[in-house]
C-alpha positions as CSV (number, residue, x, y, z in Angstrom):
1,X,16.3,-42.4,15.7
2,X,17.1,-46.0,16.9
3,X,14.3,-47.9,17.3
4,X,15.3,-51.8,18.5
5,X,12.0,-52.7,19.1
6,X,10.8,-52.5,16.2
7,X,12.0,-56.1,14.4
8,X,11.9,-58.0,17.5
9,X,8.2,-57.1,17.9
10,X,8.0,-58.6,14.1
11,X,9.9,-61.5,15.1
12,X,8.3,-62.3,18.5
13,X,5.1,-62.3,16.3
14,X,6.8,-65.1,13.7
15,X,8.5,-66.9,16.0
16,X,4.9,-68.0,17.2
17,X,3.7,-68.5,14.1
18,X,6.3,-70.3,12.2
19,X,7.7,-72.7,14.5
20,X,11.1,-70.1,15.0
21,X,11.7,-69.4,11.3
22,X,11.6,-65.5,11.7
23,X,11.7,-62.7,9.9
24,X,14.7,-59.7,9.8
25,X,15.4,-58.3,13.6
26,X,17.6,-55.5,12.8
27,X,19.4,-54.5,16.0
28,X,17.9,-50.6,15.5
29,X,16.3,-48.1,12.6
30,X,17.5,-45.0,11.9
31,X,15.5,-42.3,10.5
32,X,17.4,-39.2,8.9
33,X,16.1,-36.9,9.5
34,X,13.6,-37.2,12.8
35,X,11.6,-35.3,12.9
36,X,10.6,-34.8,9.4
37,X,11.8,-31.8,7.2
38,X,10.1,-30.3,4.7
39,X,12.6,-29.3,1.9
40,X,11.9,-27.9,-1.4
41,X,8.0,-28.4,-1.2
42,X,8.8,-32.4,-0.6
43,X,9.1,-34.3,2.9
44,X,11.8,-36.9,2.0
45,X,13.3,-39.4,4.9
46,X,15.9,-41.7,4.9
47,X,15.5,-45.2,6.7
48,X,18.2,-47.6,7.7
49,X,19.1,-50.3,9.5
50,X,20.5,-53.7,9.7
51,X,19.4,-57.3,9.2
52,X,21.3,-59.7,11.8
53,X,22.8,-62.8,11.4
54,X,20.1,-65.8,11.5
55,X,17.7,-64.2,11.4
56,X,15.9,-63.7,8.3
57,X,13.6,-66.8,7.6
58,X,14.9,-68.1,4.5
59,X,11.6,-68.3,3.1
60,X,10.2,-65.0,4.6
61,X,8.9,-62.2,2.4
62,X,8.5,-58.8,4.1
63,X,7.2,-55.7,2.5
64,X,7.6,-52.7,3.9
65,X,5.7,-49.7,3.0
66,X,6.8,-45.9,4.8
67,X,3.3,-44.2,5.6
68,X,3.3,-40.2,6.7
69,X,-0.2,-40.0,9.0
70,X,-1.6,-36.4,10.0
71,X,-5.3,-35.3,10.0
72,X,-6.9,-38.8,9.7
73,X,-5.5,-39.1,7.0
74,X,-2.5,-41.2,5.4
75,X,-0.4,-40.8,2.0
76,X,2.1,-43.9,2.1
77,X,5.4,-44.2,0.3
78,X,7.1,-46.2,-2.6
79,X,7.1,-50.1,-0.6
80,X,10.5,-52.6,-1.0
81,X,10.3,-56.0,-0.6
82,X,12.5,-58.0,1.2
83,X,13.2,-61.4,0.8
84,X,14.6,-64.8,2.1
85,X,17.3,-67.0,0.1
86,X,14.8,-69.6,-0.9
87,X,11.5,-67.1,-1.3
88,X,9.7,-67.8,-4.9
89,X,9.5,-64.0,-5.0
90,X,11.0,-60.8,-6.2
91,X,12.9,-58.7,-3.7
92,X,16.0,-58.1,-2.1
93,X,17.8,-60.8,-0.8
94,X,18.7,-61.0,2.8
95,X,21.4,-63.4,3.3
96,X,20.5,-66.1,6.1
97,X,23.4,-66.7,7.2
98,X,24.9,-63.4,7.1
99,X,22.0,-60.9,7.3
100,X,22.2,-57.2,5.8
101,X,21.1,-54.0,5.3
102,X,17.7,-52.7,5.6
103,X,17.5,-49.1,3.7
104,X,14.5,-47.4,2.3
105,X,13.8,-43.6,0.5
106,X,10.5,-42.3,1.0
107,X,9.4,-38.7,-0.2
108,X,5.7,-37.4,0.1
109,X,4.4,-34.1,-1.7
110,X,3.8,-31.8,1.2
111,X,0.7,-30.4,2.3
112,X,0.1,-27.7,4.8
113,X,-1.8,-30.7,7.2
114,X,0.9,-32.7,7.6
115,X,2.4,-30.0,9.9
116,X,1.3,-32.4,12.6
117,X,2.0,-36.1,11.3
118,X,4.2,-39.0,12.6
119,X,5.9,-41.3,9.9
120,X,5.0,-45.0,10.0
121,X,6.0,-48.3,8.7
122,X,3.5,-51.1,7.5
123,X,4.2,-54.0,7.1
124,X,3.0,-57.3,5.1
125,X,4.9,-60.7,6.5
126,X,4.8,-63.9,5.2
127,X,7.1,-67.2,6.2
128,X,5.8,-69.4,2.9
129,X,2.0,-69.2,2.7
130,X,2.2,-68.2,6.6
131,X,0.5,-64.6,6.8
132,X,1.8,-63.1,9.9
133,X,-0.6,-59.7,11.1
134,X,1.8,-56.7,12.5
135,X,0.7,-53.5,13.4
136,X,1.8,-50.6,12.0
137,X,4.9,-49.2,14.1
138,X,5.8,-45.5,14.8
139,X,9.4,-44.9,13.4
140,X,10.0,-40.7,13.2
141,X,7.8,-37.3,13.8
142,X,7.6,-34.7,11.7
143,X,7.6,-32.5,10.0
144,X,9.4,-29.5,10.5
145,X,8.3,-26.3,8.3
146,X,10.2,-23.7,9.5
147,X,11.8,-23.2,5.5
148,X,8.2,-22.5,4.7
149,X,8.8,-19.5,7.0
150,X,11.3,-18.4,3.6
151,X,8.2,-16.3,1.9
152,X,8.3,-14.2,-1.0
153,X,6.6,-11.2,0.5
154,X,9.9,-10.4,2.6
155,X,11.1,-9.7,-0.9
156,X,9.9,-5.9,-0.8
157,X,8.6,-4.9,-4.5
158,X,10.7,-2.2,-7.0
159,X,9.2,0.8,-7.7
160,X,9.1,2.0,-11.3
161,X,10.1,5.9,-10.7
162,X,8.1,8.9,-12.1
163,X,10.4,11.4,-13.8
164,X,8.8,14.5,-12.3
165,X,11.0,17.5,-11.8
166,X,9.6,20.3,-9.9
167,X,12.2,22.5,-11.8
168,X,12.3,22.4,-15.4
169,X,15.3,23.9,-16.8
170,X,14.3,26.2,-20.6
171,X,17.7,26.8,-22.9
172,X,17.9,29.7,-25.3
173,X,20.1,30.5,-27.3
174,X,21.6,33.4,-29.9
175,X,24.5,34.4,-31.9
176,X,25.2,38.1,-32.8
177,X,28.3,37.6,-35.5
178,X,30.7,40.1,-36.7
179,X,32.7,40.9,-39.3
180,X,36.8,40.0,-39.6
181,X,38.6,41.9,-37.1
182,X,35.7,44.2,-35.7
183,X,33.4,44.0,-32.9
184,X,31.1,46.4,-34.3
185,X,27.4,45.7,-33.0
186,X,25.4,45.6,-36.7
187,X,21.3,45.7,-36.5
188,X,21.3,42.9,-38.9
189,X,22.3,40.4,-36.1
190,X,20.6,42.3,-33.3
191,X,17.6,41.5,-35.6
192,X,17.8,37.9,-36.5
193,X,15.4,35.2,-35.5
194,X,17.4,33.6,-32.7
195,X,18.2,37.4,-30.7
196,X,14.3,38.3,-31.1
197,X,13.1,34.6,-29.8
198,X,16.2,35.0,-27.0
199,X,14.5,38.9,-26.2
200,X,10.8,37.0,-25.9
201,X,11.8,34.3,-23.6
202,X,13.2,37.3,-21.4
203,X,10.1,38.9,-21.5
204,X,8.2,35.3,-20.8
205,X,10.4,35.0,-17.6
206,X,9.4,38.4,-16.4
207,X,5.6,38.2,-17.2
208,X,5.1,34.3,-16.4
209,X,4.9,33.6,-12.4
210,X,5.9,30.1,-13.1
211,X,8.9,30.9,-14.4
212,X,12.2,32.3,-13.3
213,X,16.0,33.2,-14.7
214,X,18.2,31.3,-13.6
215,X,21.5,32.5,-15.7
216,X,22.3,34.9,-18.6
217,X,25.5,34.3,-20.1
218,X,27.3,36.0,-22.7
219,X,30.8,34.6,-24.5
220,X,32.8,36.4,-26.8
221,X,34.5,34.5,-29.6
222,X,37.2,35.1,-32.0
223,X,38.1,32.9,-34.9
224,X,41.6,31.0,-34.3
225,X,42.9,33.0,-37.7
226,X,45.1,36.0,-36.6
227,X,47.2,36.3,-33.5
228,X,46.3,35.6,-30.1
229,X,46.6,39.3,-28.6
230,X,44.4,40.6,-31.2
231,X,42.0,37.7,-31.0
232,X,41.7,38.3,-27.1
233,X,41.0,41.6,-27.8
234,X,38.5,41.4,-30.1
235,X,36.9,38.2,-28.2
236,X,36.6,40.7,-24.7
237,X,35.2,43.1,-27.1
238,X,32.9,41.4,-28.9
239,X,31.7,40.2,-25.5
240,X,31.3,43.6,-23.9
241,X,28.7,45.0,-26.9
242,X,27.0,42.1,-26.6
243,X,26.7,42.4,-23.0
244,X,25.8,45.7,-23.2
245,X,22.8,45.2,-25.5
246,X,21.0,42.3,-23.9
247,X,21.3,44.8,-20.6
248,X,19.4,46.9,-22.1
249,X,16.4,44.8,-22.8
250,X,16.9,43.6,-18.9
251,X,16.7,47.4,-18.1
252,X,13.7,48.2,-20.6
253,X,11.8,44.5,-19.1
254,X,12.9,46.3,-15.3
255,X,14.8,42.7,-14.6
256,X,17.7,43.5,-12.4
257,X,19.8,39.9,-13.5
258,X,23.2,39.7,-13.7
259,X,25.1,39.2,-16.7
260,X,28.2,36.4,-16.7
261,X,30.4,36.5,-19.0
262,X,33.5,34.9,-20.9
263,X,36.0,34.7,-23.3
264,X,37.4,32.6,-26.2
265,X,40.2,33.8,-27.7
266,X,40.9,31.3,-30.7
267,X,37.8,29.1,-31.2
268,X,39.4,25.8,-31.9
269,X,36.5,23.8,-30.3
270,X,33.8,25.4,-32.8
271,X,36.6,25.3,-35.5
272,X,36.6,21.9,-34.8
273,X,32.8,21.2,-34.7
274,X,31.9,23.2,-37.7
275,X,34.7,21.5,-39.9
276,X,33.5,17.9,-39.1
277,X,29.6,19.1,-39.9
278,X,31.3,20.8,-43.2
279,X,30.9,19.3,-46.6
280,X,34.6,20.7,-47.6
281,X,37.3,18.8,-49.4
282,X,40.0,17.2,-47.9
283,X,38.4,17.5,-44.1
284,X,40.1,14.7,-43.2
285,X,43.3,16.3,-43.6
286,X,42.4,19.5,-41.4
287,X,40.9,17.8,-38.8
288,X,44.4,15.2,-39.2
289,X,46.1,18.6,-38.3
290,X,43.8,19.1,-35.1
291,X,44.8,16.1,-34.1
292,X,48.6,15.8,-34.6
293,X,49.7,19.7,-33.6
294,X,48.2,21.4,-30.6
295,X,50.5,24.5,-30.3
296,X,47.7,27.8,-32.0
297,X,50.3,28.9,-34.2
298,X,51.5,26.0,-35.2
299,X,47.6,24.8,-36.1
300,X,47.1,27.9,-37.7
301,X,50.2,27.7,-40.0
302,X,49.9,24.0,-40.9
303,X,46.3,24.9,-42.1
304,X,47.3,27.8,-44.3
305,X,49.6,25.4,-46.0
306,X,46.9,23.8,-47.1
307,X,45.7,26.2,-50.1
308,X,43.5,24.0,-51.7
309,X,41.3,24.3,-48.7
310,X,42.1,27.3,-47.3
311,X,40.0,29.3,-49.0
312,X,36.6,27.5,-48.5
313,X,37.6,27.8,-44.6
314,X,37.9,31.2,-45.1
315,X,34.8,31.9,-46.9
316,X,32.7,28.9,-45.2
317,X,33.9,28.0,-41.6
318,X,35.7,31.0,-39.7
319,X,32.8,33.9,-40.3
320,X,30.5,32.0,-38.3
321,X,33.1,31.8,-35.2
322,X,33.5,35.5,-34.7
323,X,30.7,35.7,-32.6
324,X,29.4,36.6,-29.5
325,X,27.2,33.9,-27.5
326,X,23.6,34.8,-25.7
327,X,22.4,32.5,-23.3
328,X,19.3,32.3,-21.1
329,X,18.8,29.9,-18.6
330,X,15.2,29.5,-17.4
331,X,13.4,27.7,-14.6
332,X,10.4,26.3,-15.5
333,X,8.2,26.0,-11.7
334,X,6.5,22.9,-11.9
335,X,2.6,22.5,-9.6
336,X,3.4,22.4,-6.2
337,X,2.6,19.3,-4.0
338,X,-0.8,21.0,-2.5
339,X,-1.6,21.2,-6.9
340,X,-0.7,18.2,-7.6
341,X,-2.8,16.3,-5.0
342,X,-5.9,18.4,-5.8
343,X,-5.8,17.7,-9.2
344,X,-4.9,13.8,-8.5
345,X,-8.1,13.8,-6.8
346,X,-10.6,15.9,-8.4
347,X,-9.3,16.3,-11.9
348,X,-6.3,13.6,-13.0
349,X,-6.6,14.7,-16.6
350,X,-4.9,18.1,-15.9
351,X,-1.7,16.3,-14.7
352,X,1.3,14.8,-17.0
353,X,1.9,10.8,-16.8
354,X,4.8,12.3,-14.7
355,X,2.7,14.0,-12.4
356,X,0.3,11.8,-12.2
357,X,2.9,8.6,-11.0
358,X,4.5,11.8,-8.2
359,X,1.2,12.0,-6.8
360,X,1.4,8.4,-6.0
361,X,4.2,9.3,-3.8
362,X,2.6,12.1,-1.8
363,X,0.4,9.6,0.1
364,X,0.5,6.5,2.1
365,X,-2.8,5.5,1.9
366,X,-3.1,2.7,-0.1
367,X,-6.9,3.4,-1.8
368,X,-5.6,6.9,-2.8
369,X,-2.3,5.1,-4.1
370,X,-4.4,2.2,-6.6
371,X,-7.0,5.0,-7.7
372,X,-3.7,7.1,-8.6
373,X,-2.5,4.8,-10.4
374,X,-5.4,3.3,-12.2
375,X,-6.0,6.7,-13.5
376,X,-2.8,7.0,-14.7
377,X,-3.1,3.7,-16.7
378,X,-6.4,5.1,-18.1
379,X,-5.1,7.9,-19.3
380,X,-1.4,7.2,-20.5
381,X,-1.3,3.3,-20.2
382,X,1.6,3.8,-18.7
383,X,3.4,0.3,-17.4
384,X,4.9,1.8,-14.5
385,X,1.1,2.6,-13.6
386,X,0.4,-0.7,-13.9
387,X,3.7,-2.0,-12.1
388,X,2.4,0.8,-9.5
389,X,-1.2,-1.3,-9.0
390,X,0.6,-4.9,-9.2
391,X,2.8,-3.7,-6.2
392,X,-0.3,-2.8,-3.9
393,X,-2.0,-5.6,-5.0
394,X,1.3,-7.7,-3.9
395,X,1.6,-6.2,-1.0
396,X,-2.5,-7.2,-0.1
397,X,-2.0,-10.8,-1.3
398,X,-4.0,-10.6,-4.1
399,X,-1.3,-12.4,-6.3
400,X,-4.1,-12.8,-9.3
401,X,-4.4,-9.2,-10.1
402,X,-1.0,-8.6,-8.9
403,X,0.3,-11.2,-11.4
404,X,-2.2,-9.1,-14.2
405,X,-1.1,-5.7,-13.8
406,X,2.9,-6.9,-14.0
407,X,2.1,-9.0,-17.0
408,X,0.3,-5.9,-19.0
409,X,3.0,-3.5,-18.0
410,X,5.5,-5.7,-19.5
411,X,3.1,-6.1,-22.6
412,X,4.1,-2.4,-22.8
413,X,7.8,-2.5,-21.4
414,X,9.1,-6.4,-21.6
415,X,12.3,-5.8,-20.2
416,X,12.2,-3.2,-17.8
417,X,14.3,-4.2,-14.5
418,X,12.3,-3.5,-11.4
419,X,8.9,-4.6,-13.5
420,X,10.7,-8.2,-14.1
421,X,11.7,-8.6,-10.7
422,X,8.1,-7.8,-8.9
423,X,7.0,-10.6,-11.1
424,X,9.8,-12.9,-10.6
425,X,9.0,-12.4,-6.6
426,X,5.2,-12.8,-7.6
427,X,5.9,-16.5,-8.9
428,X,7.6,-17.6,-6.1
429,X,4.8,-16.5,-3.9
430,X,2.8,-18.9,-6.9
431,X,5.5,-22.1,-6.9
432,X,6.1,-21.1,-10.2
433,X,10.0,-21.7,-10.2
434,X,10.9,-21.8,-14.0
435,X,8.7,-18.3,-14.3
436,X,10.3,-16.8,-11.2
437,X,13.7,-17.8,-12.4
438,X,13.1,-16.1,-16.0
439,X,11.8,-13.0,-15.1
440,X,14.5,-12.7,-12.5
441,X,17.3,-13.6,-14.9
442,X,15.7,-10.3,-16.8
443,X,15.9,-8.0,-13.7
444,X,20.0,-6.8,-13.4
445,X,20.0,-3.6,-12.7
446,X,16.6,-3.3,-10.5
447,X,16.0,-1.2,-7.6
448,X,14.8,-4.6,-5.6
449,X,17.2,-6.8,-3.9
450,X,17.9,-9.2,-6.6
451,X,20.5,-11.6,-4.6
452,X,17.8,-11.8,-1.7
453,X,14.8,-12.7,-4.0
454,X,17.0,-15.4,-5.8
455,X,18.0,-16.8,-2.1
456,X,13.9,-16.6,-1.3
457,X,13.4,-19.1,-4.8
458,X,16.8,-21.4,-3.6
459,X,15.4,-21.9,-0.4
460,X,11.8,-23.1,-1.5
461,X,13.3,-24.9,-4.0
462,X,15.3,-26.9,-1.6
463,X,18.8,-25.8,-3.0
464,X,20.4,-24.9,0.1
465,X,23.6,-23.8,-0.9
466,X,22.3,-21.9,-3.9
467,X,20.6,-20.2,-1.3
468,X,23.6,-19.2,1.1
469,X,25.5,-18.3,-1.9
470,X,22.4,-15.9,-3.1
471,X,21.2,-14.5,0.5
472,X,25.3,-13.2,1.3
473,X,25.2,-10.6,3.7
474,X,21.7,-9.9,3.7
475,X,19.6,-9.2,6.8
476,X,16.4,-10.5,5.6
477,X,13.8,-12.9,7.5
478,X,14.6,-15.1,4.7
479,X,18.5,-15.3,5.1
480,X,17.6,-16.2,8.5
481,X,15.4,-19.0,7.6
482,X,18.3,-20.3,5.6
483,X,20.8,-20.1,8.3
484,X,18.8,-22.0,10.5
485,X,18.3,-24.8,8.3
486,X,22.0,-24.8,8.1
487,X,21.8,-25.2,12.0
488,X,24.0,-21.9,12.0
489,X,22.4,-20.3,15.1
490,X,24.9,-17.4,15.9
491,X,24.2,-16.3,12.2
492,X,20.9,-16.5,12.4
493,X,20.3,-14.4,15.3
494,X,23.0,-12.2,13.8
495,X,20.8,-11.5,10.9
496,X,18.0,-11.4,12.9
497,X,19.2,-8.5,15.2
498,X,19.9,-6.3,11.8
499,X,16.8,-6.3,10.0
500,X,16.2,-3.4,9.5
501,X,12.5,-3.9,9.7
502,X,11.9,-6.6,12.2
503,X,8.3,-7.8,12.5
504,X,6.4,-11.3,13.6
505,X,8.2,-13.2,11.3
506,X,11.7,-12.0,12.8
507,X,10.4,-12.1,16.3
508,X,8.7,-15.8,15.9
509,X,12.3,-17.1,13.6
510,X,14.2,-15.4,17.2
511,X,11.9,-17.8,19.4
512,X,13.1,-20.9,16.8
513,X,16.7,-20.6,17.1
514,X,16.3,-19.6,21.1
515,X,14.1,-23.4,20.7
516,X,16.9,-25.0,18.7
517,X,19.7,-23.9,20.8
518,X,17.6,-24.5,24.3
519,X,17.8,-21.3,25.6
520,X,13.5,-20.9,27.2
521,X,14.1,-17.4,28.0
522,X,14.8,-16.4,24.4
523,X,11.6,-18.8,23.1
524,X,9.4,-17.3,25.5
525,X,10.8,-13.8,25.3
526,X,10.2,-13.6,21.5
527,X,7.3,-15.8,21.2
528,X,5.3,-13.1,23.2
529,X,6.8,-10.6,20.4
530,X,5.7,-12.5,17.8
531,X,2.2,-13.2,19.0
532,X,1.6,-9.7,19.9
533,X,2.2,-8.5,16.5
534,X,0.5,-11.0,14.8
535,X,-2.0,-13.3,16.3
536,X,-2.3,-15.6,13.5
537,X,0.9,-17.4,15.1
538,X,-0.2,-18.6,18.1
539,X,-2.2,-21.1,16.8
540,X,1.4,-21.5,14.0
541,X,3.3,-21.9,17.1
542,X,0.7,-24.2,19.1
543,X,1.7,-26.9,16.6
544,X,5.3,-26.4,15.6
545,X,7.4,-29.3,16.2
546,X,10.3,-26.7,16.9
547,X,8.8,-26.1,20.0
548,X,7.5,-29.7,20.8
549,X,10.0,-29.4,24.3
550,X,7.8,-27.0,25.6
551,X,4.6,-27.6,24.1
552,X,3.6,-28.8,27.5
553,X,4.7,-26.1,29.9
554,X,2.6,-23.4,31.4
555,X,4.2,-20.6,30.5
556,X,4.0,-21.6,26.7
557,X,0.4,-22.7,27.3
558,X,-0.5,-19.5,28.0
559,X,1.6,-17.7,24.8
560,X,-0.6,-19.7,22.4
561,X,-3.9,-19.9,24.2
């Protein structure tokens, strides 16, 4: 902002005084930026200007001191001392003859008052032992907090999912083995441990309402000794007995299910498996042969050739691979949602951690949510129970407990994703940077929007191209916020028009860039939004320096009223 004035009010003043020895008239002052900005949790300005020729009294001393005023009150700046060539003081020397440049850095800790403040400069004047009395002088407004606008709470919290299925898949499984070359059903097998527990989970599926079949399967094998025609043979055979008996237990338990079934003809694949489980001699060298030939015959003959082996295949490996292959599939029916939410209310302890954490989900009001989850951490301790209550209590403001409930649940999980994250958005809600930053450098792989949350903690932190960098092609609030401060309106409102939540804050941050880019329809338009949504900013708006052009008219008058 020019501002010639400013040293020819100062020398008018010692011209009187000192018999025309004056101090510095600079021809204007520039302050950069005007109005005020706050950046980074700081209000920093630059001011310059310059010093004309003949004009600083050569034994003038002039210290100049920047002072922000807002609120009756007043925090002033670092002061530089300016001085003349023959001045017994310290200072910068301005050249008589020549002049020079004034320039002075000033940078105040910001404080929510100083929304409203103007930016001063005081001055103490002296020409020898000559005090010279000069008010202070108005030099820039300020200060513009629209990148205060960049909160954390845009940054919507990671939920730590439950691992409830309402379907529980049961496997059981049985072999029925044969002897070489037969497929001869012997009442040894249909009697062994794994066919009788295979015949009671039948049963259990028939008798128990919450359960249910989903498949029975039943493969036929045959070992990969022999030739293939016979093998298929006795694999289809083997199959079909097998088959034939489980239907009979389906018949006797009056189940109607269907049977699959299928074939393997030379079982290389359990050939395979039970070799490299074996504790047989020179299984390298078999399982070499696996590898290098994959022609049957040809694997069959090369192994044969092995005679110091063969015989402890024969007698160890292939009897367990004629076979035939039971299988039951069963569905385990979980509580249904009505269950689960009775029991979430009236008696928790009935319900799995699991359950407990899907109840959570089955209600959107916010008391029946925490009391969810608080049993669940009495009960389990479970940290995404506790990530569960730090969310809420994010999401009401209450940052304290929020910040306690993240911190115990990574006490129990430290480098979970999605917790790490909720408390890396918590600290920049808190100013902590260095925290935020850690715990977010911990969070790859989190269901939250990582590159937005790290553009919210660039933009407080006044790195503004970190920011652009981080935000990409997010719609956020936020991303906004940093597009206007890069004075890149059409992307703003861009971003703006694709939230996919829009609320106060994208309304009011609509009404900014329609104020930066002069368009009143747009400011008044959204303004009315904003308000409407959230009343709280009229009295924001009321004192925003963004809409200082208007801040007299009617119309806006009435918005903020």
């Amino acid at each position: 902002m020019k501002k010639g004035l400013l040293f020819s009010l100062i020398a008018a003043t010692v011209v009187l005084a000192s018999c025309n020895k004056t101090l510095p008239n600079p021809d204007q002052i520039t302050v950069n930026p005007n109005p005020l900005q706050l950046k980074g949790g700081k209000v920093d300005a630059e001011i310059t200007g310059t010093f004309p020729q003949k004009k600083f009294a050569k034994k003038g001393v002039l210290v100049v001191t920047p002072v922000l005023k807002f609120d009756g009150q007043e925090v002033l700046g670092e002061p530089v001392v300016y001085v003349g060539e023959k001045a017994k003081e310290n200072g910068r020397t301005v050249d008589y003859k020549y002049g020079g440049t004034y320039n002075q850095s000033c940078s105040f800790d910001f404080v929510p008052a100083m929304r409203q403040s103007e930016l001063y400069l005081r001055f103490e004047a002296r020409v020898g032992k000559k005090v010279i009395e000069i008010p202070d002088l108005k030099v820039a407004d300020g200060v513009v907090v629209t990148a205060e606008l960049a909160q954390a709470k845009d940054n919507k919290t990671a939920t730590t999912p439950d691992k409830f299925q309402r379907v529980i898949q049961e496997l059981t499984e049985a072999d029925i083995k044969f002897l070489i070359q037969s497929a001869e059903l012997r009442s040894s097998e249909t009697k062994s441990e794994g066919v009788k527990a295979l015949q009671a989970a039948l049963k259990d599926a028939k008798d128990n309402e919450k359960k249910e079949i989903n498949k029975i399967e039943v493969a036929g094998y045959a070992s990969p000794d022999g030739g293939m025609d016979l093998n298929e043979k006795l694999a289809q055979n083997r199959q079909k007995v097998a088959a034939n008996f489980l239907q009979k237990d389906l018949k006797k338990n009056k189940q109607a299910n269907a049977i699959e079934s299928n074939i393997t003809a030379e079982d290389w694949a359990g050939f395979q498996k039970a070799m490299e489980n074996s504790n047989i001699q020179d299984k390298d060298l078999v399982l070499r042969v696996l590898s290098m030939y994959s022609d049957p015959e040809e694997r069959e003959a090369q192994i044969k050739n092995l005679s110091a082996v063969y015989k402890n295949i024969a007698d160890d490996i292939l009897p367990a691979l004629r076979r035939s292959r039971l299988i039951l599939t069963t569905d385990l029916i979980g509580k249904s949602d009505d269950e689960i939410r009775e029991l979430a209310a009236n008696d928790p302890a009935q319900l799995s951690v699991e359950e407990l954490l899907y109840a959570a989900t089955l209600t959107e009001d916010k008391a029946k949510k925490m009391a969810i989850y608080q049993k669940a951490a009495e009960l389990y301790n479970d940290y995404r129970a506790w990530n569960g209550m730090g969310q809420l209590y994010f999401e009401a403001g209450n940052y304290p407990d929020a910040g306690r409930c993240y911190l115990k649940a990574l006490e129990i999980q430290p480098n979970d994703p999605d917790v790490n994250y909720n408390a890396g958005v918590l600290f920049i809600a808190a100013g902590d940077y260095e925290k935020a930053e850690y715990h977010l450098g911990k969070a790859a792989g989190t269901k939250g929007n990582l590159s937005a949350a790290m553009g919210t903690l660039y933009t407080q932190k006044g790195d503004y191209e970190a920011a652009k960098k981080a935000y990409g092609e997010n719609a956020t609030n936020n991303a906004a916020v940093q597009q206007i401060l890069d004075e890149d309106y059409a992307a703003a409102s861009k971003t703006l028009n694709n939230v996919k939540e829009p609320n106060a804050t994208t309304a009011y941050l609509k009404a900014v860039v329609g104020a930066r880019t002069n368009d009143r329809e747009a400011v008044y338009a959204h303004l009315k939004s904003a308000v409407a949504q959230d009343a709280n900013l009229k009295a924001r708006a009321a004192h925003d320096i963004e809409f200082a052009k208007f801040a007299e008219e009617a119309e806006f008058q009435a918005i903020v009223k």
